[in-house]
SEBA-921911 format. One line per 2 residues: number of its first residue (from 1); their letters; for each residue z, x, y of C-alpha. Coordinates in Angstrom, 2 decimals, decimal comma. Each point is the difference from the previous one (the first is absolute). Last residue first. Example, Ala and Ser with C-alpha at 12.3 -4.5 7.8 and 13.67 -1.06 7.14 Angstrom:
2 = sa = 7,14/13,67/-1,06; 0,66/-1,37/-3,44
//
This chain:
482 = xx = 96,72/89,94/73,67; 2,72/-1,43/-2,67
480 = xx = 2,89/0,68/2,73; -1,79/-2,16/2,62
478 = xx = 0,22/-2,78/-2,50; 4,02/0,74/-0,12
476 = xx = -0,13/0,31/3,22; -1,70/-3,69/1,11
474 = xx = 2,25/-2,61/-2,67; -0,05/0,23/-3,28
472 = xx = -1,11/-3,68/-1,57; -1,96/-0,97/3,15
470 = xx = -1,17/3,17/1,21; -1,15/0,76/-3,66
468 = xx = -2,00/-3,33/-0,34; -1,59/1,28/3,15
466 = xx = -0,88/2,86/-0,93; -1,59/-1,51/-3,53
464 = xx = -1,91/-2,42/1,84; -1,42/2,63/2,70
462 = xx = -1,30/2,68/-2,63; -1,39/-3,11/-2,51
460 = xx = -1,79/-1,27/3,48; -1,09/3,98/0,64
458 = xx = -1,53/0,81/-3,34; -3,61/0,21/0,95
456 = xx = -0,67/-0,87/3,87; -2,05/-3,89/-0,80
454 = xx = 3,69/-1,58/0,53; -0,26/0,93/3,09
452 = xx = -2,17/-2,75/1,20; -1,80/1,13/3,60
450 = xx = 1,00/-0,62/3,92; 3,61/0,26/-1,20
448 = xx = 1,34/-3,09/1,35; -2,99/-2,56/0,18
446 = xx = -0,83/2,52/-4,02; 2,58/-1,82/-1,67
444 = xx = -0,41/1,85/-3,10; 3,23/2,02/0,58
442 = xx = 2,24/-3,29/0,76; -1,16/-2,21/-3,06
440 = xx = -0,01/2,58/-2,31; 3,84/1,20/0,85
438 = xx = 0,83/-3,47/-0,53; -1,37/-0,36/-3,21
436 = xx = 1,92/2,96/-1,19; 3,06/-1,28/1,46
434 = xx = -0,49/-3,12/-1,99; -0,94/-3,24/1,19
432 = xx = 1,55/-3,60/-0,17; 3,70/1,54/-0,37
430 = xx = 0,95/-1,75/3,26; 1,05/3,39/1,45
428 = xx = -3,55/1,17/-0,91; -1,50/-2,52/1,26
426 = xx = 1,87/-0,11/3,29; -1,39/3,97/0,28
424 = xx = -2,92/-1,16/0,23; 0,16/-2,80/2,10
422 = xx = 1,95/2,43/2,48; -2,50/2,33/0,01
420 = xx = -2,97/-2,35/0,81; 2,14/-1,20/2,99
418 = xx = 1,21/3,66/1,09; -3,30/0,57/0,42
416 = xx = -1,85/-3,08/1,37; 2,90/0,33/2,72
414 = xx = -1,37/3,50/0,98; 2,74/2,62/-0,23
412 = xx = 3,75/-0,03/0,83; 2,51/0,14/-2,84
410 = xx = 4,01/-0,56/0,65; 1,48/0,97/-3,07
408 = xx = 2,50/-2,48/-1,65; 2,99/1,75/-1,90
406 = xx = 0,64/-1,49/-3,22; -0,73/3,58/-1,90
404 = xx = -3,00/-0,46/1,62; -2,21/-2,56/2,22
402 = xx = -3,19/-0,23/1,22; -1,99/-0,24/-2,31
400 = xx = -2,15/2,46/1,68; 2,33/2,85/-0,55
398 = xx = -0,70/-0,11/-3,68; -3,81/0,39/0,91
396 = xx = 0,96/3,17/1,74; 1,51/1,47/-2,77
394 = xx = -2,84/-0,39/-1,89; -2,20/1,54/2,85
392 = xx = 2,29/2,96/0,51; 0,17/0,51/-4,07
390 = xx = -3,70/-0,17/0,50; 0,26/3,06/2,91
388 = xx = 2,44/2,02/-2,11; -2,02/-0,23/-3,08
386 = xx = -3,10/1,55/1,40; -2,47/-1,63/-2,53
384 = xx = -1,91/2,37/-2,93; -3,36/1,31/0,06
382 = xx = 1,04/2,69/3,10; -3,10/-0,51/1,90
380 = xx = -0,71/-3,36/-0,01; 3,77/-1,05/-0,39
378 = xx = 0,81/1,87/2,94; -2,67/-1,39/2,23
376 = xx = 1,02/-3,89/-1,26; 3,42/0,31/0,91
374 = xx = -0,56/2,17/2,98; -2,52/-2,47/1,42
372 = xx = 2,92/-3,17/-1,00; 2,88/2,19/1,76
370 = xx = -0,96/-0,55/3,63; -2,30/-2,46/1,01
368 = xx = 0,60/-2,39/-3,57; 3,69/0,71/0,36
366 = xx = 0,46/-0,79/3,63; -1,50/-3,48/-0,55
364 = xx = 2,19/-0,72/-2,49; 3,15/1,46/1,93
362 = xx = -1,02/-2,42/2,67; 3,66/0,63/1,99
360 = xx = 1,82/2,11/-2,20; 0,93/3,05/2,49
358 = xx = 2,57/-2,89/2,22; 1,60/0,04/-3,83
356 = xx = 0,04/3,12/-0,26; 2,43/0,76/2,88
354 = xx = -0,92/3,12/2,13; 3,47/1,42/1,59
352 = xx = -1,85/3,05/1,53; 3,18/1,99/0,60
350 = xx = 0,26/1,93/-3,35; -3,57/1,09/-0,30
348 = xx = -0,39/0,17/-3,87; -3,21/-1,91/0,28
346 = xx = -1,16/2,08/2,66; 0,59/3,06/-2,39
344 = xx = -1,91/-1,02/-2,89; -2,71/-1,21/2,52
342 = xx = 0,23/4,10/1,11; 0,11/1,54/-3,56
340 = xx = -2,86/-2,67/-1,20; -2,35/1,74/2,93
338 = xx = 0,72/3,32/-1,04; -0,48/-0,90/-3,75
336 = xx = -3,41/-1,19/1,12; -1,09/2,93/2,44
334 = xx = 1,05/2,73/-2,80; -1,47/-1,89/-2,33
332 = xx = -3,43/0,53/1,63; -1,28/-3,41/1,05
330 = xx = -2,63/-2,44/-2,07; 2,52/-2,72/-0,59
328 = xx = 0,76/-1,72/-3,66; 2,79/2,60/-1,10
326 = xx = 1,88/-0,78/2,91; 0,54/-3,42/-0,99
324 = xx = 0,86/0,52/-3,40; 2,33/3,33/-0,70
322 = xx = 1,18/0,51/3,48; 0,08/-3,32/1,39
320 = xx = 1,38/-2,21/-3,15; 2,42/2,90/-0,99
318 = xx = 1,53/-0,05/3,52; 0,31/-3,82/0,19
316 = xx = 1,68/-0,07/-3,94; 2,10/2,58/0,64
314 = xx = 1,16/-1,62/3,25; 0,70/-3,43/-1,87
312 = xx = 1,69/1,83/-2,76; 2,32/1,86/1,90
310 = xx = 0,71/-2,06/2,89; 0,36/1,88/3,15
308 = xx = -3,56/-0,90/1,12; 0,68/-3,26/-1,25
306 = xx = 2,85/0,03/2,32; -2,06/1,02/3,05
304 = xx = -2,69/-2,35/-0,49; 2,61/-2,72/0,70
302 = xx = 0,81/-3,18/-2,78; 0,96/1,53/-3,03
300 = xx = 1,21/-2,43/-3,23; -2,79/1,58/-2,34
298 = xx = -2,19/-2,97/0,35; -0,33/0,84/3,73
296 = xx = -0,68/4,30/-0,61; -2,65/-1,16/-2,52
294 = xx = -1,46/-2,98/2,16; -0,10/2,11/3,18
292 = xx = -0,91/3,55/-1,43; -3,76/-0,85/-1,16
290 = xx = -0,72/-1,81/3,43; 2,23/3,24/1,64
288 = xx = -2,23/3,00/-1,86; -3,31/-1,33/0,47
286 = xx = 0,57/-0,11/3,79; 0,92/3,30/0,05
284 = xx = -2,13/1,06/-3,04; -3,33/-1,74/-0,84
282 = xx = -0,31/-1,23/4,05; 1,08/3,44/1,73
280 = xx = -2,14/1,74/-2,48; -2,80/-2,84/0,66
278 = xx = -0,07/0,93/3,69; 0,16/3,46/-0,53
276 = xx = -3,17/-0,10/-1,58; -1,94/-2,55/2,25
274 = xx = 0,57/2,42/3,39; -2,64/2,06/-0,57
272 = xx = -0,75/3,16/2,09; 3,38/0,47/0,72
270 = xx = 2,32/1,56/2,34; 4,04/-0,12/-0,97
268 = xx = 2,64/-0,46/1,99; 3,72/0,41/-1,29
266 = xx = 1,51/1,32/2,98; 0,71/3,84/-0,68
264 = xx = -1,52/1,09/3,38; -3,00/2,43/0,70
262 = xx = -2,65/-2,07/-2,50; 1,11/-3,13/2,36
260 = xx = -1,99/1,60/2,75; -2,03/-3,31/1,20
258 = xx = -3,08/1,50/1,85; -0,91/1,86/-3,05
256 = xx = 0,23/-2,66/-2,32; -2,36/-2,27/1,80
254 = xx = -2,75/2,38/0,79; -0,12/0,94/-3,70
252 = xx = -0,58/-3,27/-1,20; 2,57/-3,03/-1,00
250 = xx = 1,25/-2,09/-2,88; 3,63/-0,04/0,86
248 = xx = 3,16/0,24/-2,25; 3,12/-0,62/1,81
246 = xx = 3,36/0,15/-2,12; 3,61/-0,05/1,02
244 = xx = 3,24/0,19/-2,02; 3,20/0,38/2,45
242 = xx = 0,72/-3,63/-0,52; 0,28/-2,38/2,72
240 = xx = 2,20/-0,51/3,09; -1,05/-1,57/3,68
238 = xx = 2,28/0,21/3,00; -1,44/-1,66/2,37
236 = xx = 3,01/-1,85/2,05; 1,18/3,73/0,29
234 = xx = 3,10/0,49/1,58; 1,65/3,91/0,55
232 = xx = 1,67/2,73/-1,07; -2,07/0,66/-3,16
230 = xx = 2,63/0,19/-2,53; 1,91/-3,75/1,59
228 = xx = -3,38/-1,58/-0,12; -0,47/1,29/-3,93
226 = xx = 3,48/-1,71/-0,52; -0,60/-3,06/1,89
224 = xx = -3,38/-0,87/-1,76; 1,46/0,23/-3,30
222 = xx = -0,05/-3,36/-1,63; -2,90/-1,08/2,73
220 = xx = -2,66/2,99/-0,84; -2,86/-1,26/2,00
218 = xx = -3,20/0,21/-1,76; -0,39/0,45/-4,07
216 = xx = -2,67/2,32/0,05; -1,90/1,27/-3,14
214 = xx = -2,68/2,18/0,26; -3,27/0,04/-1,50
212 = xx = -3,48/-0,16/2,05; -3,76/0,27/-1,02
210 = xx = -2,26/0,73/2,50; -3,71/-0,49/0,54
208 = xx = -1,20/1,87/2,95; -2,39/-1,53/2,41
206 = xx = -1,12/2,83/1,99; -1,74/-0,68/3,52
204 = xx = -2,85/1,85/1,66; -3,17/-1,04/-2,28
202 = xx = 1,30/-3,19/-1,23; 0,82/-1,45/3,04
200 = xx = -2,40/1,80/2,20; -2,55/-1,73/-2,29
198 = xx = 0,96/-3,06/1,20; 0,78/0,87/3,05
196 = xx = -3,84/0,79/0,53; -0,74/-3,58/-1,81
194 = xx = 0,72/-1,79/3,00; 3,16/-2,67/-0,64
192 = xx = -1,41/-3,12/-0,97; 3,46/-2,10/-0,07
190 = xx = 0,11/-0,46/-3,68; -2,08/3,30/-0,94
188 = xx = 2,93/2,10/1,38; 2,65/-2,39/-1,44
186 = xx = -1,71/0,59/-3,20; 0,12/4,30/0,56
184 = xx = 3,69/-0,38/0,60; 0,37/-2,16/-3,27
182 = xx = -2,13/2,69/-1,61; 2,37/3,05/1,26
180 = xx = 3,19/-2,19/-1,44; -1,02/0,13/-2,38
178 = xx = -1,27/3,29/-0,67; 3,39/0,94/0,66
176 = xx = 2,15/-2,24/-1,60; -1,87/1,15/-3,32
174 = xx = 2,35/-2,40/-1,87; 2,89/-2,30/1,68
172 = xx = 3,53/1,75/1,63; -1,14/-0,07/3,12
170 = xx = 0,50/3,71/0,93; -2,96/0,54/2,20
168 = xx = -0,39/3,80/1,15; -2,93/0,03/2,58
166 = xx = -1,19/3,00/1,70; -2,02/-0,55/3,07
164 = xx = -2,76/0,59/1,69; 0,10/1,80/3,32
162 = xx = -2,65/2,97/-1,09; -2,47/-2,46/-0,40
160 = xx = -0,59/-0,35/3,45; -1,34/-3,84/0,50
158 = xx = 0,48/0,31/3,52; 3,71/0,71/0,11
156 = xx = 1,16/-3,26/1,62; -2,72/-2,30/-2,09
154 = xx = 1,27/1,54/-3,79; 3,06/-0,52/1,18
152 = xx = -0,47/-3,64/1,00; -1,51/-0,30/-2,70
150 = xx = 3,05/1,67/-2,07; 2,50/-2,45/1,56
148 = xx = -2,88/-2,77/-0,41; -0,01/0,21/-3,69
146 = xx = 3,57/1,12/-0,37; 0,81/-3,56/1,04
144 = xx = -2,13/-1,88/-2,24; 1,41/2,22/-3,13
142 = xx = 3,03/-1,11/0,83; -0,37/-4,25/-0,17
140 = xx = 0,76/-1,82/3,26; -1,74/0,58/3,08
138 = xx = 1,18/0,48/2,85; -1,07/-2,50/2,66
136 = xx = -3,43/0,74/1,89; -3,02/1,33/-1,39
134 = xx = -0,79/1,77/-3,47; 1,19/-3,62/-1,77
132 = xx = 1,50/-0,57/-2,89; -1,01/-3,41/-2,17
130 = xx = -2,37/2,21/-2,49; 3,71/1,76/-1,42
128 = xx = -0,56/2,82/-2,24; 2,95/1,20/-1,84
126 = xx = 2,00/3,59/0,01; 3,68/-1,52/0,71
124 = xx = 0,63/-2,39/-3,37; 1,21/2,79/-1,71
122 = xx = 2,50/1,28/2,33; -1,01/0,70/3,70
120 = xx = 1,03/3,71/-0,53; -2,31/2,10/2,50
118 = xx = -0,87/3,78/1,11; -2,07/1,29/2,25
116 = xx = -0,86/3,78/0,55; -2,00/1,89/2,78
114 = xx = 1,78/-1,06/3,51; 0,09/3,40/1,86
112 = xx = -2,76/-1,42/3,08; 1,98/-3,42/0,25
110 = xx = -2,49/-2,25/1,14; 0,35/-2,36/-2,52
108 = xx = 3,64/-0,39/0,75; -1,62/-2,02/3,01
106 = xx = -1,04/-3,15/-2,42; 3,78/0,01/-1,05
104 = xx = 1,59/0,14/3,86; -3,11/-2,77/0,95
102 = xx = 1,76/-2,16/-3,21; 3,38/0,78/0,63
100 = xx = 1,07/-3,72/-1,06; -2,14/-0,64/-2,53
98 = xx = -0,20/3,52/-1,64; 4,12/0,78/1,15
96 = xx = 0,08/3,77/0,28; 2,51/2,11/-1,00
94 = xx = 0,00/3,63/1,38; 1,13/3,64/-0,66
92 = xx = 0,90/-0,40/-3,53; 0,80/4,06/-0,96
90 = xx = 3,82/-0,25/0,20; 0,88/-0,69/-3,66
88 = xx = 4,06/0,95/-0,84; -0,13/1,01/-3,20
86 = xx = 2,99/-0,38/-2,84; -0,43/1,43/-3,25
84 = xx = 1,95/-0,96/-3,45; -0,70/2,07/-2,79
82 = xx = 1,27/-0,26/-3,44; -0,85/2,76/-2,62
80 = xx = -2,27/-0,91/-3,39; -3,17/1,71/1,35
78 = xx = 0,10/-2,18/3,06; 2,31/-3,15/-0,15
76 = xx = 0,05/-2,22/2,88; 1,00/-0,55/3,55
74 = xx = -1,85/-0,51/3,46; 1,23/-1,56/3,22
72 = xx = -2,45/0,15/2,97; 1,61/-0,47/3,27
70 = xx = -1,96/-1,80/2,87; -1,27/1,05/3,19
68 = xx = -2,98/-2,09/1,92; 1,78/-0,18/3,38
66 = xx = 3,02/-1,70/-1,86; -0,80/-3,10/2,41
64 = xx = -3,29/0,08/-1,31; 0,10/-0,04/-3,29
62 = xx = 3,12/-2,27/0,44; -2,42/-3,02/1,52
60 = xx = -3,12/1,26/-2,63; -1,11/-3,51/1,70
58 = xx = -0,47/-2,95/-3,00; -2,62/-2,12/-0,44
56 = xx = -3,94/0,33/0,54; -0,56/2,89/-2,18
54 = xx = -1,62/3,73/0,22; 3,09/1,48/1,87
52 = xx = -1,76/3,01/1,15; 2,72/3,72/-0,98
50 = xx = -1,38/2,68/2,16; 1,23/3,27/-1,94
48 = xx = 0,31/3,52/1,11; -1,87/3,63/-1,12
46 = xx = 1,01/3,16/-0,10; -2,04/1,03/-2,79
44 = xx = 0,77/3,84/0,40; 2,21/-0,11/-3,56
42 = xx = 3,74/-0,92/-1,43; 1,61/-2,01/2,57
40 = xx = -2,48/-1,62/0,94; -1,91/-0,87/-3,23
38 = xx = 3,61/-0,87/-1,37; 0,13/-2,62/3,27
36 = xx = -3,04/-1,15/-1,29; 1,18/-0,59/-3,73
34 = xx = 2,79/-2,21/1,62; -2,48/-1,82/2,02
32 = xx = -2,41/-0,61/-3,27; 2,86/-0,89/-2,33
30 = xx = 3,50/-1,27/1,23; -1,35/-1,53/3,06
28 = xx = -3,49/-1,59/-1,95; 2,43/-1,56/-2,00
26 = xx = 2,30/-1,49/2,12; -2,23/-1,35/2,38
24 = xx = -1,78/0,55/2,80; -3,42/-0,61/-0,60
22 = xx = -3,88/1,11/1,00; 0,76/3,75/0,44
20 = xx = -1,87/2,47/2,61; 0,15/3,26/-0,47
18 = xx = -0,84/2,70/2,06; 1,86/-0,16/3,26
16 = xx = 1,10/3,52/1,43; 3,20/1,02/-0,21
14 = xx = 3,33/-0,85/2,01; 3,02/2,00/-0,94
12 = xx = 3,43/-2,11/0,32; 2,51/2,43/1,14
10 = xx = 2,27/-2,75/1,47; 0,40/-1,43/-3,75
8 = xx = 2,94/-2,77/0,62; -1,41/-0,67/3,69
6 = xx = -3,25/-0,92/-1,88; 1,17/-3,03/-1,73
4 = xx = 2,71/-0,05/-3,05; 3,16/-2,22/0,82
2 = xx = 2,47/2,01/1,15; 3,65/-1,01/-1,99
//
């Protein structure tokens, strides 16, 4: 079988070079590039992709050998049907090594078309570094790099503030944008850059803060073969995820009509503040697995997909969104049912093999970011607690002892944790403290809650009595009393 290169698509079109993306990798592939090819296909942005290698190690090796083509493999539920799409990308026009390439990266500068940048350096990427240098060897942090790509921009084109750029950071940490705009602005001040690109900086370039959600599971190994054998030819790139996708970005006019997303179906959304969406993604997608994983566990399940199949356990997840969660966000409930329909339908996405036990790691942690604000919001305004999320909490105190029904769970969270946890629960097992004394010990440990708990009016006696139910009648038949 032909391996995929350009003599497998001989009526490759060439477009102009617009974007240019720090990061190859599976992600960024599946998301940004796909949604570019969609831009393509579907409107006049004909546009391609330079792809810089922002790190020291590795080459891009089949990048390049594939001439930049790949094979995007999407499936999921949408509106309770299965669909399963297969793309072949051909927008990625060249791959650049940064330390390597270095002159070949500077030069991209000078690309007349180039107007948007994009990056995924992971969490860690968008940092300040004081040992990197403006002169000589590459230097090593992101941010330090895109400093003297865009001065030597800003230099080539005369300070013209009509060849700024867009830039679309999808570091996955909060307001990625203005971030990583002051960390540029730092380096700029570091090496005493003249104030004039300074203020060409912020006066010709957009910093957009964006907030990404897709997930991508890379190369499909169990069923590589087969999709190879469909598509006629060999694709050492193939990358699969789920057919969900969500970009929300914090941007201007200018930006959002220069990227035509409004003229596709892509899931794109323009904001003027990103911090809303942000906490619906946090109070229910994220909300909705730390709350599912000791539940679905205790009830004998082990993948999201079963508990999603699972009477009870689902029940209990789509009750705790809709008529908790959701009720504590300022959206229209037309936007917040919508957005419970699709993480209803990732969940039930039957080739995303998600085991909730990999989900568990720092559950307590998890639960004071994403369920404890709920918790408290809901009780505020409701006068009474959201019984779904404190029968989440009980039952995830259960789960940190580490063992039920004789089967020993494998718990991964700070070691101070699991150690005050364990002593607990030894206690208890020892007959030296009661369950209710337990459950006052944990919830007014404020080193793993940030506060005591037991000061929120009748959630310890809530917790104590769910728990002495999942110990007596096991997970559904507790579910059943909701």
């Amino acid at each position: 079988m032909q391996i995929l290169n350009h003599t497998t698509v001989p009526n490759r079109v060439q477009r102009p070079l617009k974007v240019m993306q720090f990061g190859g990798g599976n992600f960024l592939r599946a998301f940004v590039d796909w949604m570019v090819h969609v831009l393509n296909q579907e409107t006049d942005f004909n546009g391609d992709i330079a792809i810089i290698k922002p790190t020291a190690g590795g080459d891009y090796a089949e990048l390049k050998e594939q001439d930049g083509l790949f094979t995007v493999v999407l499936d999921g539920i949408k509106n309770g049907e299965l669909v399963a799409e297969k793309t072949l990308v051909t927008e990625v026009q060249q791959v650049i090594h940064s330390y390597n390439e270095w002159a070949t990266y500077l030069k991209l500068a000078e690309t007349e078309d180039l107007r948007f940048i994009v990056s995924n350096t992971t969490e860690a990427g968008i940092k300040f570094n004081a040992e990197d240098k403006f002169n000589g060897e590459p230097p090593k942090e992101f941010p330090a790099k895109l400093t003297i790509w865009l001065y030597h921009r800003y230099k080539h084109f005369k300070a013209d503030t009509s060849k700024g750029c867009i830039l679309l950071p999808c570091e996955l940490i909060e307001d990625n944008g203005t971030a990583l705009q002051q960390t540029v602005l730092q380096y700029a001040d570091h090496w005493e850059l003249e104030e004039d690109f300074k203020n060409w900086i912020l006066a010709a370039n957009h910093f957009c803060s964006t907030l990404v959600d897709r997930i991508v599971s890379g190369y499909p190994s169990d069923r590589a073969n087969e999709i190879e054998q469909e598509l006629g030819y060999k694709d050492e790139l193939l990358v699969a995820g789920e057919y969900y996708h969500s970009w929300v970005i914090q941007a201007n006019e200018t930006v959002q009509k220069e990227l035509p997303f409004a003229q596709t179906d892509l899931n794109v959304e323009f904001v003027n503040d990103l911090a809303p969406y942000r906490e619906m993604k946090v109070r229910i997608l994220n909300g909705a697995h730390t709350s599912m994983v000791p539940v679905g566990y205790l009830a004998g399940i082990r993948f999201v997909k079963e508990a999603m199949e699972n009477k009870e356990v689902s029940h209990f997840v789509e009750s705790l969104l809709l008529e908790e969660a959701a009720k504590t966000l300022d959206f229209p409930d037309d936007v917040k049912n919508k957005f419970v329909a699709d993480v209803l339908d990732r969940f039930r996405n039957p080739l995303l093999k998600h085991q909730l036990i990999s989900i568990s790691l720092n559950s307590t942690s998890k639960f004071v970011a994403r369920l404890l604000p709920t918790l408290k919001d809901y009780n505020n305004a409701q006068g009474k607690l959201p019984k779904r999320i404190v029968f989440g909490l009980s039952a995830m105190l259960r789960f940190y002892k580490g063992e039920f029904n004789g089967e020993s769970i494998a718990l991964n969270d700070d070691k101070q944790v699991l150690h005050f946890f364990a002593s607990e629960w030894q206690k208890v097992d020892e007959g030296t403290s009661s369950l209710s004394t337990f459950t006052n010990n944990v919830l007014k440990n404020a080193s793993i809650w940030g506060e005591d708990l037991t000061q929120i009016n009748g959630l310890e006696n809530s917790v104590s009595t769910n728990i002495e139910c999942i110990e007596t009648e096991g997970v559904a038949a507790c579910l059943n009393k909701l």
